[in-house]
MIZA-471853 format. One record per residue (C-alpha): residue number from 1; x, y, z; residue in one letter. Coordinates in steps of 0.2 Angstrom, whole numbers. Example, Ala and Ser with C-alpha at 12.3 -4.5 7.8 and 13.67 -1.06 7.14 Angstrom:
2
<rec num="1" u="62" v="-22" w="39" residuo="A"/>
<rec num="2" u="68" v="-5" w="36" residuo="S"/>
END
This chain:
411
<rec num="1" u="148" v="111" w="-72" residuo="X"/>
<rec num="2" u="131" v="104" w="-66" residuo="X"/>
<rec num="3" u="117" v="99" w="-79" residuo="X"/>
<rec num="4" u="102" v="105" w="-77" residuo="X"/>
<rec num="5" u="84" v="95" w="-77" residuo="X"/>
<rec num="6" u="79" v="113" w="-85" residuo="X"/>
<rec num="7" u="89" v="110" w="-100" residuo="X"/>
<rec num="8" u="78" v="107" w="-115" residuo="X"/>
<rec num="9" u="68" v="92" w="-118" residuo="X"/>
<rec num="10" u="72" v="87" w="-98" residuo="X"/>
<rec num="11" u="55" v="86" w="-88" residuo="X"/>
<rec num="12" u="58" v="85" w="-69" residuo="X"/>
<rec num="13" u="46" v="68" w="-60" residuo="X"/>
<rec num="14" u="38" v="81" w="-52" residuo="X"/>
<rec num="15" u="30" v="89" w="-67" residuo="X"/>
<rec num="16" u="29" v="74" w="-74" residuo="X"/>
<rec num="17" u="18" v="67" w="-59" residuo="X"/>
<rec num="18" u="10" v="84" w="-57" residuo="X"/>
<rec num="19" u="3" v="83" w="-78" residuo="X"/>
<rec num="20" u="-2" v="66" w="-80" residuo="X"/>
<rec num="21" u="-12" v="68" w="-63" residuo="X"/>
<rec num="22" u="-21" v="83" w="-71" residuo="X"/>
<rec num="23" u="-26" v="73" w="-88" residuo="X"/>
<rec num="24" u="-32" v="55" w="-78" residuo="X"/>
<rec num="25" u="-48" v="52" w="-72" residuo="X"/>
<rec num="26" u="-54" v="39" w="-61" residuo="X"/>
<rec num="27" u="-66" v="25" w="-63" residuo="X"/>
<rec num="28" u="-84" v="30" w="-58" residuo="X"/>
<rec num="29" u="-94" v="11" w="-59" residuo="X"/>
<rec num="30" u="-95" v="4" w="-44" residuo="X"/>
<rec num="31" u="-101" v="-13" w="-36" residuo="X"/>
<rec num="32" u="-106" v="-21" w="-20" residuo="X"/>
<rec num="33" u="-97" v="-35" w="-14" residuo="X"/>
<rec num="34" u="-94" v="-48" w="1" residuo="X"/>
<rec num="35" u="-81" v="-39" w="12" residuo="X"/>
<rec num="36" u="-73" v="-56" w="14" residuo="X"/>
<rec num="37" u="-68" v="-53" w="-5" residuo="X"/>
<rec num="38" u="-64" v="-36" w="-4" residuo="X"/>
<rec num="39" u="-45" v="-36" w="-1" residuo="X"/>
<rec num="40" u="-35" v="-22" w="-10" residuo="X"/>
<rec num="41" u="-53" v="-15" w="-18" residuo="X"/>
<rec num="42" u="-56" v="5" w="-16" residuo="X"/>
<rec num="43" u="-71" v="10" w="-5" residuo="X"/>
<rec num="44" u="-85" v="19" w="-16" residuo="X"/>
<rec num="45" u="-92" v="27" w="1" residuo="X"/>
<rec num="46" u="-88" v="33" w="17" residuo="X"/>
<rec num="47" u="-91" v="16" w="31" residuo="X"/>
<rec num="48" u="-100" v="23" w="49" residuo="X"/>
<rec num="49" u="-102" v="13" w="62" residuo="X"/>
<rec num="50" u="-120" v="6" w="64" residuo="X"/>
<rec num="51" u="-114" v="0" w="84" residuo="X"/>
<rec num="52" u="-105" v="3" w="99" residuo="X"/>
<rec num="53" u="-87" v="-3" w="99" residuo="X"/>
<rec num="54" u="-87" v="-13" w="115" residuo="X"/>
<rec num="55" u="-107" v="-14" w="114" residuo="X"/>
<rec num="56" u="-108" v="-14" w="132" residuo="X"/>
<rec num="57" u="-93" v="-12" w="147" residuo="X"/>
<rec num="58" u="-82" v="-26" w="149" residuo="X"/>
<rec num="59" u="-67" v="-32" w="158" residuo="X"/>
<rec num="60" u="-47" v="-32" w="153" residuo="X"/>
<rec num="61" u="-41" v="-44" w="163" residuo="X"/>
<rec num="62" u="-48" v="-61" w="169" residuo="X"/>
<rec num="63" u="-52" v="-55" w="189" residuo="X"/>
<rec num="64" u="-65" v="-49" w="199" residuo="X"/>
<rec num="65" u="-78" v="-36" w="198" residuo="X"/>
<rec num="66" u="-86" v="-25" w="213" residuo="X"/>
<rec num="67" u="-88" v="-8" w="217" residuo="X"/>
<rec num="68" u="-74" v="0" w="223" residuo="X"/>
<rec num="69" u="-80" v="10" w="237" residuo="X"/>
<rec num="70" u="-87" v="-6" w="245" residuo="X"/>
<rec num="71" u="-67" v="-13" w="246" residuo="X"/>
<rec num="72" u="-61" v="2" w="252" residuo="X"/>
<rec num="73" u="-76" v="1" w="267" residuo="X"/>
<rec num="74" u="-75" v="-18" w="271" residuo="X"/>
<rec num="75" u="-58" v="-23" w="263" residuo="X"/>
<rec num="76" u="-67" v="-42" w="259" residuo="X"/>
<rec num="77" u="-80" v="-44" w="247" residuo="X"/>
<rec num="78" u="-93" v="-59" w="247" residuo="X"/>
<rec num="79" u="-93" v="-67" w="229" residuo="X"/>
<rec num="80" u="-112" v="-69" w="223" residuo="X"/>
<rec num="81" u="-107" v="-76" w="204" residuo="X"/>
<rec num="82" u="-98" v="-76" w="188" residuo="X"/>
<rec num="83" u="-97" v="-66" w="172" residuo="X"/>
<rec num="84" u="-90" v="-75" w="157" residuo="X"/>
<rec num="85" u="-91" v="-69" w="138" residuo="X"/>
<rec num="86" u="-107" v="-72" w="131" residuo="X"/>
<rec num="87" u="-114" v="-77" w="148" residuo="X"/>
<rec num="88" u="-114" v="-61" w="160" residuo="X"/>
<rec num="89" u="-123" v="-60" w="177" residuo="X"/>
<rec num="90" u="-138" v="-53" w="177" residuo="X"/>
<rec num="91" u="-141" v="-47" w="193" residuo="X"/>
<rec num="92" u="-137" v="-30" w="201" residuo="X"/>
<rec num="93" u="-123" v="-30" w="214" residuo="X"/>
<rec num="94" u="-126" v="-27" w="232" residuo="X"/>
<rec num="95" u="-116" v="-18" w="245" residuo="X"/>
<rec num="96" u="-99" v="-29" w="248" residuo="X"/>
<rec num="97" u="-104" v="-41" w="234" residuo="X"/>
<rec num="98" u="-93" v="-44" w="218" residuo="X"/>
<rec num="99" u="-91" v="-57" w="204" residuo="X"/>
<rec num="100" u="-81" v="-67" w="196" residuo="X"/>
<rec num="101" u="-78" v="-60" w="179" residuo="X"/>
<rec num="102" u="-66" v="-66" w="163" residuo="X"/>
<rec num="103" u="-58" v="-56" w="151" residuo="X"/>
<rec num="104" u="-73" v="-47" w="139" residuo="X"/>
<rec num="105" u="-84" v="-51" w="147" residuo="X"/>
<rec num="106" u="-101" v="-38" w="152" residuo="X"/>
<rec num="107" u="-98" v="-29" w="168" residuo="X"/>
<rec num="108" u="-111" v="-33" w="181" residuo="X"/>
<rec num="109" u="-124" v="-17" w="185" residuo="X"/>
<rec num="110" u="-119" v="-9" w="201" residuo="X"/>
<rec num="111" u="-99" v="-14" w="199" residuo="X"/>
<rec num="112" u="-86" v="0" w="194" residuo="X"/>
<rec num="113" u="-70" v="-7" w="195" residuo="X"/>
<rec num="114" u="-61" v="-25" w="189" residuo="X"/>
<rec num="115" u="-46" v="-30" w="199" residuo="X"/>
<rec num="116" u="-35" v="-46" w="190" residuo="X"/>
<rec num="117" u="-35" v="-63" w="201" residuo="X"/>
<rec num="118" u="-18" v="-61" w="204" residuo="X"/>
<rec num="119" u="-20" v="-48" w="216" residuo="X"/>
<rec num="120" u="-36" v="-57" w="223" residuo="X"/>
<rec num="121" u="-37" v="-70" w="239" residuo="X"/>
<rec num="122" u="-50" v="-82" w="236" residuo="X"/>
<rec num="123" u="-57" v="-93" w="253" residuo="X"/>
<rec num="124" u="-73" v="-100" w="247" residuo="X"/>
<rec num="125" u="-86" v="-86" w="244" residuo="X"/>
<rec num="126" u="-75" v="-73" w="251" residuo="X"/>
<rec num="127" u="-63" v="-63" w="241" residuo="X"/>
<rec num="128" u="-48" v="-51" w="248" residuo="X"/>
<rec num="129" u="-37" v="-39" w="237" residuo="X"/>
<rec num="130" u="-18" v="-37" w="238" residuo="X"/>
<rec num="131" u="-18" v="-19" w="234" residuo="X"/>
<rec num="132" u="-33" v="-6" w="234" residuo="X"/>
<rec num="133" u="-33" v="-1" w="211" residuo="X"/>
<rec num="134" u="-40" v="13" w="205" residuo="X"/>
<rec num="135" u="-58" v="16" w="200" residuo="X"/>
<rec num="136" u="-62" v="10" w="184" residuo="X"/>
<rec num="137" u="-47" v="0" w="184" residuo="X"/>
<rec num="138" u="-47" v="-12" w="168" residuo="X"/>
<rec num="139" u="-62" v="-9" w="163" residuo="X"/>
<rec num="140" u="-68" v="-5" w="146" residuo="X"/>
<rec num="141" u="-82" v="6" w="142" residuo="X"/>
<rec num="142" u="-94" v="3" w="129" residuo="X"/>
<rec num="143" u="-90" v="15" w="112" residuo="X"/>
<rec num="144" u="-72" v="18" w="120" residuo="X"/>
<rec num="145" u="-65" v="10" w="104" residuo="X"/>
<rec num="146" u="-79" v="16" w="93" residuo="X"/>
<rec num="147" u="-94" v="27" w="95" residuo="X"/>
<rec num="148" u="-109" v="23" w="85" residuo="X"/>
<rec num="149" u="-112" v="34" w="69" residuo="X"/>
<rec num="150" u="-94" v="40" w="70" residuo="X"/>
<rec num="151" u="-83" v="37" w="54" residuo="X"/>
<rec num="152" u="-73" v="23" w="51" residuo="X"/>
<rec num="153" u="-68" v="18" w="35" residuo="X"/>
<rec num="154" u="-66" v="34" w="19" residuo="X"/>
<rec num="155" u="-70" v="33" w="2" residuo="X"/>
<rec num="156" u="-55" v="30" w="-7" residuo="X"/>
<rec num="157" u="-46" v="17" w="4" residuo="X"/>
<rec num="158" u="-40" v="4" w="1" residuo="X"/>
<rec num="159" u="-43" v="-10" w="10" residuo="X"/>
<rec num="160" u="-33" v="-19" w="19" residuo="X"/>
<rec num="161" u="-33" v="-35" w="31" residuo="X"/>
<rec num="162" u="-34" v="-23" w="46" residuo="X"/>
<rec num="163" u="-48" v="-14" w="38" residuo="X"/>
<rec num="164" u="-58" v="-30" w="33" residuo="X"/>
<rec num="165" u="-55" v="-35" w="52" residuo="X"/>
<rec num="166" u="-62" v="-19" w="59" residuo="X"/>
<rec num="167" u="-76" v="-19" w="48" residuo="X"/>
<rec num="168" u="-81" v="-36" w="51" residuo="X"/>
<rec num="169" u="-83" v="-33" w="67" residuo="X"/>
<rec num="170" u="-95" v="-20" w="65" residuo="X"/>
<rec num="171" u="-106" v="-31" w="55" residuo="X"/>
<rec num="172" u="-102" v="-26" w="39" residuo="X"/>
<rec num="173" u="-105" v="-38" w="26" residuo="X"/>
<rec num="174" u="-105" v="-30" w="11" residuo="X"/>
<rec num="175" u="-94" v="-15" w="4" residuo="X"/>
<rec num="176" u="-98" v="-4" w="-13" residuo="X"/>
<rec num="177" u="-80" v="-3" w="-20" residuo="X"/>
<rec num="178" u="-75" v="5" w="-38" residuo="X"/>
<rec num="179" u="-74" v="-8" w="-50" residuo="X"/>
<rec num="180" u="-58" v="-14" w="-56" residuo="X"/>
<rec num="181" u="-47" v="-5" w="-67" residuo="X"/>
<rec num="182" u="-46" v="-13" w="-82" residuo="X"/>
<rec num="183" u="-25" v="-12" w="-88" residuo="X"/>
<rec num="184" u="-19" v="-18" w="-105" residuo="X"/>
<rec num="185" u="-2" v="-26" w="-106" residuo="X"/>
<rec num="186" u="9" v="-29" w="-121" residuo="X"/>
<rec num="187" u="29" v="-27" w="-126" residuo="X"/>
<rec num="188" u="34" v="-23" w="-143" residuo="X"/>
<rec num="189" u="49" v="-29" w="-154" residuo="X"/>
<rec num="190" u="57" v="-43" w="-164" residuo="X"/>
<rec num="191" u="72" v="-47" w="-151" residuo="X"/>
<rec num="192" u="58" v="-54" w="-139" residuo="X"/>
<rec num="193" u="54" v="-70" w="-133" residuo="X"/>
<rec num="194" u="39" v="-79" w="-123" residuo="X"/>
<rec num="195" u="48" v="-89" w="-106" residuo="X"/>
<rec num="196" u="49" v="-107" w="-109" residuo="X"/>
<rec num="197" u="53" v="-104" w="-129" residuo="X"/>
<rec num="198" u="70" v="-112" w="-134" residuo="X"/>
<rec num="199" u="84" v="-101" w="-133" residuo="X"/>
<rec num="200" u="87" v="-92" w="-148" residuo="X"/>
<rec num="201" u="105" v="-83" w="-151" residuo="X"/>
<rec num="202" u="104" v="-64" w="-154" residuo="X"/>
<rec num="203" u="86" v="-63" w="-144" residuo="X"/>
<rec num="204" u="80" v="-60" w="-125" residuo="X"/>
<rec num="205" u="67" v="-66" w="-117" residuo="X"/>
<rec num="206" u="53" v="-54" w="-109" residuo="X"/>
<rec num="207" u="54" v="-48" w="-92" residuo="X"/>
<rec num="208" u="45" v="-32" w="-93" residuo="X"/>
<rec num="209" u="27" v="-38" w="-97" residuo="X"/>
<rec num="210" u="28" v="-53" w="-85" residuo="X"/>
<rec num="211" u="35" v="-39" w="-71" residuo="X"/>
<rec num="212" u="23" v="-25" w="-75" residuo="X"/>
<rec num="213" u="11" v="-39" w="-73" residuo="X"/>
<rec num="214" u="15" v="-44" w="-58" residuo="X"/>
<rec num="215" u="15" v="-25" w="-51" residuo="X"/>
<rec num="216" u="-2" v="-24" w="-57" residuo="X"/>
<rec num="217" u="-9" v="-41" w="-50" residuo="X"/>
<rec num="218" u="-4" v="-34" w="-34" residuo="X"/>
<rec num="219" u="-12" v="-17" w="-35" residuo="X"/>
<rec num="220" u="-29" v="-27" w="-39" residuo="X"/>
<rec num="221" u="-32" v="-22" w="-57" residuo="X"/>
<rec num="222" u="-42" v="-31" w="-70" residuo="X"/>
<rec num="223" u="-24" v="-35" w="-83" residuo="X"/>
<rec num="224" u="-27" v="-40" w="-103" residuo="X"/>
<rec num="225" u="-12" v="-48" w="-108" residuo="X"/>
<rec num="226" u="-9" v="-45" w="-127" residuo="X"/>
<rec num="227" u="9" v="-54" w="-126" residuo="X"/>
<rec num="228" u="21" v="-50" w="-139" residuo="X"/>
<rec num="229" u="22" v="-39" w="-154" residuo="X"/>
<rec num="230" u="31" v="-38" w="-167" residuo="X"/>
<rec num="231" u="39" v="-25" w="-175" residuo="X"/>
<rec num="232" u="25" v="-21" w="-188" residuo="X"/>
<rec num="233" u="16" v="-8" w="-192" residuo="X"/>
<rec num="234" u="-1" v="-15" w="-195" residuo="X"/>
<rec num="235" u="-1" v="-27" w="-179" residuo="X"/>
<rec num="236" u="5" v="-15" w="-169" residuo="X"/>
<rec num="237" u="-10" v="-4" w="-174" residuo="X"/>
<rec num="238" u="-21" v="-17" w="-172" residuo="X"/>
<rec num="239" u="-18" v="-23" w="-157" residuo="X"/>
<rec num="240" u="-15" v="-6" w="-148" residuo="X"/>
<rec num="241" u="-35" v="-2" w="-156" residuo="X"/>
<rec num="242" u="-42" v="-20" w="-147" residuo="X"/>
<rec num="243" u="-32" v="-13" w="-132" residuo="X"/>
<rec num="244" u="-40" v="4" w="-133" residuo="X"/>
<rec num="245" u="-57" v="-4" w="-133" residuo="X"/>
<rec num="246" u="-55" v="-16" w="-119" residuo="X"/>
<rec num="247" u="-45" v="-5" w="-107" residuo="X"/>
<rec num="248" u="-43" v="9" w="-96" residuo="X"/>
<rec num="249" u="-26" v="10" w="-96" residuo="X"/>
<rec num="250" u="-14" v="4" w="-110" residuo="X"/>
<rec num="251" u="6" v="-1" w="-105" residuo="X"/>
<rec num="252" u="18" v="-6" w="-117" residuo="X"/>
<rec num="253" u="37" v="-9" w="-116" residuo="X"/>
<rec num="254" u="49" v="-5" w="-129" residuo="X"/>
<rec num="255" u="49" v="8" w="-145" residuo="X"/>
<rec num="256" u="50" v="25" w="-135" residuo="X"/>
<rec num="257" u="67" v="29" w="-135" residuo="X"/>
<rec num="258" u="77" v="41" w="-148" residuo="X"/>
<rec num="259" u="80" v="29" w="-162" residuo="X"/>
<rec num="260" u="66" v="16" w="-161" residuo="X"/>
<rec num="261" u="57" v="12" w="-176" residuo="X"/>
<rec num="262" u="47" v="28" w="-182" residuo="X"/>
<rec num="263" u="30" v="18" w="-185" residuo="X"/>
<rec num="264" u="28" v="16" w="-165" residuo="X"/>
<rec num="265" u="26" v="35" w="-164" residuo="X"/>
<rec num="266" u="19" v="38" w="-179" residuo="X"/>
<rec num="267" u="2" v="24" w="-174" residuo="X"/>
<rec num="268" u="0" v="32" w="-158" residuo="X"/>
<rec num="269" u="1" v="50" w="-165" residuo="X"/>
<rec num="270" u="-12" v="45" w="-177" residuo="X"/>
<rec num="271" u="-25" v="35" w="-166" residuo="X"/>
<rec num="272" u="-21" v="46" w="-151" residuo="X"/>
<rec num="273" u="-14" v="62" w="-141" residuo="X"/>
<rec num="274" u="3" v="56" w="-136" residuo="X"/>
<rec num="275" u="17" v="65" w="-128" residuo="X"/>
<rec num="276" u="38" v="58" w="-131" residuo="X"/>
<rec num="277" u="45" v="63" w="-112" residuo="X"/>
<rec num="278" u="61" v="63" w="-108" residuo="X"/>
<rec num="279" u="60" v="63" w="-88" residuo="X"/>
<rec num="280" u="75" v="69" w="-77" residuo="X"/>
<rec num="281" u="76" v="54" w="-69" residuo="X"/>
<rec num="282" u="89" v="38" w="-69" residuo="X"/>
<rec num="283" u="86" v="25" w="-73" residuo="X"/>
<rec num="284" u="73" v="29" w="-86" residuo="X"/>
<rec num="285" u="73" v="46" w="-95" residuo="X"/>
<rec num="286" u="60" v="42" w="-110" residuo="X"/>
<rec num="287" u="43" v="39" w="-106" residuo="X"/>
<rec num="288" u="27" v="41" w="-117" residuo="X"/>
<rec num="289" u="11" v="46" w="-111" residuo="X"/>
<rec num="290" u="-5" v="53" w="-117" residuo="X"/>
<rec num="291" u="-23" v="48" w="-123" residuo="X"/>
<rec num="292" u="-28" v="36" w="-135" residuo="X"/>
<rec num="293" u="-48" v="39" w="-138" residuo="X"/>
<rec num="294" u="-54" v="27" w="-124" residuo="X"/>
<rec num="295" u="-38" v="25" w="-113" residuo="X"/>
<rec num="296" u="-23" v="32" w="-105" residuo="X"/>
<rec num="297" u="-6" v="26" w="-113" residuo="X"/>
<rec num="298" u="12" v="24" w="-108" residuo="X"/>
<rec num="299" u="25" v="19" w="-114" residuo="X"/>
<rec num="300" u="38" v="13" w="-105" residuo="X"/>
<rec num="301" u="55" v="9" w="-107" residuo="X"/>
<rec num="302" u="64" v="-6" w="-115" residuo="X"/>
<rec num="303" u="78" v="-9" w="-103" residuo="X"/>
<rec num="304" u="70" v="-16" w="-87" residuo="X"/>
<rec num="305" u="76" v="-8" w="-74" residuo="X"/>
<rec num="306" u="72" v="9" w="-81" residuo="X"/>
<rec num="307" u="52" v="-1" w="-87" residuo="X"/>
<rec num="308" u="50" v="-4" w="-69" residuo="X"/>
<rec num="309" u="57" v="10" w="-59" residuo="X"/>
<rec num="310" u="46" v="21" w="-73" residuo="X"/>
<rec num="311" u="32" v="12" w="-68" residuo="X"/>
<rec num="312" u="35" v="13" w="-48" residuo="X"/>
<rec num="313" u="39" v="31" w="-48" residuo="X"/>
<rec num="314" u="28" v="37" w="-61" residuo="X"/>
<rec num="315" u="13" v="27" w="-67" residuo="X"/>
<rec num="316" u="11" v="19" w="-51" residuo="X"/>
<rec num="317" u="1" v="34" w="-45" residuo="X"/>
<rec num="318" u="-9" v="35" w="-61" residuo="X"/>
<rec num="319" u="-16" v="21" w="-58" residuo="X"/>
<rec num="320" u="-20" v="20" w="-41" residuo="X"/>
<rec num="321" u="-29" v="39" w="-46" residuo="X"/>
<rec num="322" u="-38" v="31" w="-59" residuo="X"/>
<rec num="323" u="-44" v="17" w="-48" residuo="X"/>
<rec num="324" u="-52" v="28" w="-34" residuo="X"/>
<rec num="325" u="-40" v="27" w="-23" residuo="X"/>
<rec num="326" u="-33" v="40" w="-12" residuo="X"/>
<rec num="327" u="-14" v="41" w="-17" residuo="X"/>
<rec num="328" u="-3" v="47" w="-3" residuo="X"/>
<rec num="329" u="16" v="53" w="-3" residuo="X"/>
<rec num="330" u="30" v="40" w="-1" residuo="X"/>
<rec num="331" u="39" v="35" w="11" residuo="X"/>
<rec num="332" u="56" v="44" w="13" residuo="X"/>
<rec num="333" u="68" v="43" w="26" residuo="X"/>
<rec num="334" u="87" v="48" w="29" residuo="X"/>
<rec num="335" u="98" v="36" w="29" residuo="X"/>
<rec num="336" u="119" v="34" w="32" residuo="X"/>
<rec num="337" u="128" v="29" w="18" residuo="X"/>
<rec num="338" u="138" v="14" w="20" residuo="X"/>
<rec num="339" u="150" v="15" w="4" residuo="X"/>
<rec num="340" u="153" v="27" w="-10" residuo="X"/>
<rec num="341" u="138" v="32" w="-23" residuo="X"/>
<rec num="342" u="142" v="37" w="-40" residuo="X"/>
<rec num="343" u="131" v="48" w="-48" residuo="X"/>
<rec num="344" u="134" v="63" w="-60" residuo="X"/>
<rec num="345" u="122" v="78" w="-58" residuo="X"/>
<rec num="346" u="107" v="83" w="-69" residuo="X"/>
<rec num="347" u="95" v="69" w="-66" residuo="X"/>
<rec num="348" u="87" v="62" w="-49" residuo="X"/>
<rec num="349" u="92" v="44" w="-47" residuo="X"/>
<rec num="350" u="85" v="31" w="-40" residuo="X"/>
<rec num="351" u="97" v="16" w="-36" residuo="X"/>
<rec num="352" u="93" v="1" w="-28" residuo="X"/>
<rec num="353" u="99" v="-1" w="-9" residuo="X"/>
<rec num="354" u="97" v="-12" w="7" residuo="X"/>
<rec num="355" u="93" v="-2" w="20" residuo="X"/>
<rec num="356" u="95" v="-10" w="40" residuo="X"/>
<rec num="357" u="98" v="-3" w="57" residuo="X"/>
<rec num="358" u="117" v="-2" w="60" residuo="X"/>
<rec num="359" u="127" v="-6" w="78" residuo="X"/>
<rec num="360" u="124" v="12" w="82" residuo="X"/>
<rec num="361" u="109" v="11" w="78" residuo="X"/>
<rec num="362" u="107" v="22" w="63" residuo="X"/>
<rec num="363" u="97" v="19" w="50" residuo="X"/>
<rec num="364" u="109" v="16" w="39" residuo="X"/>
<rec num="365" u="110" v="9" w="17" residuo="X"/>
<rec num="366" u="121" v="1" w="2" residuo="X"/>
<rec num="367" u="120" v="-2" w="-14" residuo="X"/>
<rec num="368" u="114" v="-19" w="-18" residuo="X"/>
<rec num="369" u="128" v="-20" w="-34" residuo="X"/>
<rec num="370" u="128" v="-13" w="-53" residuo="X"/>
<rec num="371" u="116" v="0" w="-56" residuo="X"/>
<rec num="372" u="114" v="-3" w="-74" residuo="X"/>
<rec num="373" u="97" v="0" w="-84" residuo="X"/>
<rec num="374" u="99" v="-18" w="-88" residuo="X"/>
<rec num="375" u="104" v="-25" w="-73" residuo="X"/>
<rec num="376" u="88" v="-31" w="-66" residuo="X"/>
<rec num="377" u="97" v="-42" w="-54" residuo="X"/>
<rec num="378" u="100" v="-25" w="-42" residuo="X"/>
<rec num="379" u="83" v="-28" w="-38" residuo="X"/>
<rec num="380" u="84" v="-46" w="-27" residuo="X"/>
<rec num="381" u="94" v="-41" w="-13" residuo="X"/>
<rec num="382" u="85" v="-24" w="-12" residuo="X"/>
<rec num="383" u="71" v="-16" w="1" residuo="X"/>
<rec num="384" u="74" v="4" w="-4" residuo="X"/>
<rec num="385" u="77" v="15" w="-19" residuo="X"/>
<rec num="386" u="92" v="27" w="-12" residuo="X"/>
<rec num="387" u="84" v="43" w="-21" residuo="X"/>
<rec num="388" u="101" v="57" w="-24" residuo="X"/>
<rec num="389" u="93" v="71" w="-28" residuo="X"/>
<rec num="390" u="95" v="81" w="-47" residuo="X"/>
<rec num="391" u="107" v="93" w="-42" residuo="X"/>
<rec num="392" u="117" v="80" w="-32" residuo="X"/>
<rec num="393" u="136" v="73" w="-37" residuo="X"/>
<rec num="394" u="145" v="58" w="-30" residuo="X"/>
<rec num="395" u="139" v="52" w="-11" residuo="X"/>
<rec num="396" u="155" v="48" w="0" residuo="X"/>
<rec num="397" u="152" v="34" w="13" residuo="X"/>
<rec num="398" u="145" v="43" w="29" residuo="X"/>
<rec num="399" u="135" v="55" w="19" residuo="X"/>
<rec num="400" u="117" v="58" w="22" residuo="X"/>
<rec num="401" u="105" v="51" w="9" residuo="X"/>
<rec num="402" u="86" v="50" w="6" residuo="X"/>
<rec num="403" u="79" v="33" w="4" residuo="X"/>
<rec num="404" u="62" v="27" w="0" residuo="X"/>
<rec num="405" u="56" v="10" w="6" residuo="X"/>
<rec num="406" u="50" v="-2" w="-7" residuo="X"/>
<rec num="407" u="27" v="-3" w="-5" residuo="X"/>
<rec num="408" u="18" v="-15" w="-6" residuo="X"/>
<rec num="409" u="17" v="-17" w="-27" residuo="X"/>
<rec num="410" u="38" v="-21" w="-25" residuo="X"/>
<rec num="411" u="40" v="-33" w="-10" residuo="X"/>
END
């Protein structure tokens, strides 16, 4: 008999996504900064266009420019001067005269038409064509790219390298952008060490907090490492009161899982509004989210493949809410199965995979090994979460599955 993600105490990620996205607000300072320094930051306003892009008509194609109706009527043309980027010819074409003209560079008044130089004969000042081209052929037209006052760039994006391109070359210098959100980052419990301490039997070295750092450097926020915490009451409360004060957003690792020591809950219940979660989703299942009085909180979990993929699926969007940025819906594609899937129904499940085009040229995916919450290694050889669905039992090779290519935050 199937399992339910109905079944008490079993919250499905969509209404997960749907609550947290109702209780979070975004950031509302903003700045103005260089645009050269503005990769990954959240426009603060809509961006129009101050200018024609091209300013002016230009050519294609290094070539010749003339008036087409002048080639059909005397087939050779007499060339009168040349047209480089930067240094156009001034003049205004007469009857049977054209130019030589280089690629961007302003069309001549009184021409129409650019034909490339390898359809033109050159014999001294006069010029024959190969093949009679369309009028207007290769030639650009000013605002044909971008009208002046029209729209470019929305509040809410984030930019990217193409965006700081385009807006560059509307002269843009400066953009207001949302300031940065401002994350704090700590992991809780005695079994922990720091990277780089000696080895110590019966302990693990932390890999979530360095991770979630990592995931958060690369969505741009503003991160406040607290490091390690042990498994005491009174440092635990006071560091997750400095975090409270300092950040936006608090994420801690560790402590939310049935059986964890009580003093975890019973500090956030006290200096906050905090919900224990368990999500129908593998791996993962606890999560703990709420408000403490200056910040958002989650709690993630300890096992580190179920601390990130928490984060991806679920906090990910949080943030990015939070930070003024327009969030949009994941990728998701159908893929072929290479091999068998084991999965048992009742939660969603989202295993790691390498997805590639096959010799038939499917789109096709594998596992990329154990699936374990503790198996962090699954994530190496991966590019794809294969996503089974709730409902969903064991996949046989050649089935149809959903998978969802890895953003930005994971490659």
């Amino acid at each position: 008999m199937s399992v339910s993600c109905d079944q008490p105490g079993l919250m499905s990620i969509e209404v997960a996504k749907a609550q947290i996205s109702q209780l979070v607000n975004s950031v509302t300072q903003t700045e103005q900064i260089q645009l050269e320094r503005a990769l990954g930051r959240v426009l603060a306003e809509d961006i129009y266009s101050t200018i024609d892009v091209p300013g002016y008509d230009n050519s294609a194609m290094d070539g010749y420019a003339f008036r087409l109706q002048d080639l059909i009527e005397l087939s050779t043309l007499t060339m009168v001067g040349k047209s480089f980027a930067g240094s156009p010819y001034l003049k205004h074409l007469s009857k049977g005269e054209c130019v030589r003209i280089m690629t961007g560079a302003a069309v001549p008044d009184g021409s129409d038409t650019i034909m490339m130089q390898e359809n033109a004969i050159a014999k001294g000042d006069q010029v024959s064509f190969t093949k009679i081209p369309k009028k207007g052929n290769d030639l650009r037209l000013a605002g044909e790219n971008i009208k002046k006052n029209s729209l470019v760039s929305t509040i809410g994006k984030k930019l990217t390298a193409s965006d700081i391109g385009l807006l560059s070359s509307l002269g843009c210098d400066l953009v207001r952008v949302y300031r940065k959100l401002k994350v704090a980052v700590f992991s809780t419990g005695d079994e922990l060490m720091r990277a780089g301490d000696d080895y110590q039997a019966h302990k693990i070295y932390d890999g979530n907090r360095p991770a979630i750092i990592a995931l958060l450097t690369k969505m741009h926020c503003e991160i406040i490492d607290f490091g390690i915490v042990a498994d005491d009451k009174d440092e635990l409360r006071k560091i997750v009161l400095q975090a409270d004060a300092q950040a936006d957003c608090v994420i801690t690792s560790g402590g939310v899982s049935v059986g964890e020591a009580d003093f975890v809950k019973e500090i956030l219940a006290e200096l906050g509004q905090i919900d224990f979660w368990k999500i129908a989703i593998k791996p993962g299942k606890p999560l703990a989210f709420g408000r403490l009085p200056n910040s958002i909180f989650f709690g993630l979990p300890g096992n580190p493949v179920s601390a990130f993929v928490i984060f991806n699926q679920i906090a990910t969007d949080a943030l990015k809410q939070m930070a003024g940025e327009t969030v949009t819906f994941a990728h998701i594609l159908p893929a072929v199965s290479v091999g068998e899937l084991k999965k048992q129904p009742g939660r969603a499940d989202y295993q790691r995979g390498k997805c590639y085009i096959n010799q038939s040229g499917q789109l096709a995916v594998e596992s990329s090994g154990a699936q374990g919450s503790g198996v962090f290694s699954s994530f190496a050889n991966s590019n794809c979460y294969i996503v089974l669905e709730t409902d969903r039992g064991h996949v046989q090779a050649g089935e149809t599955v959903q998978i969802q290519l890895f953003d930005f935050t994971l490659l």
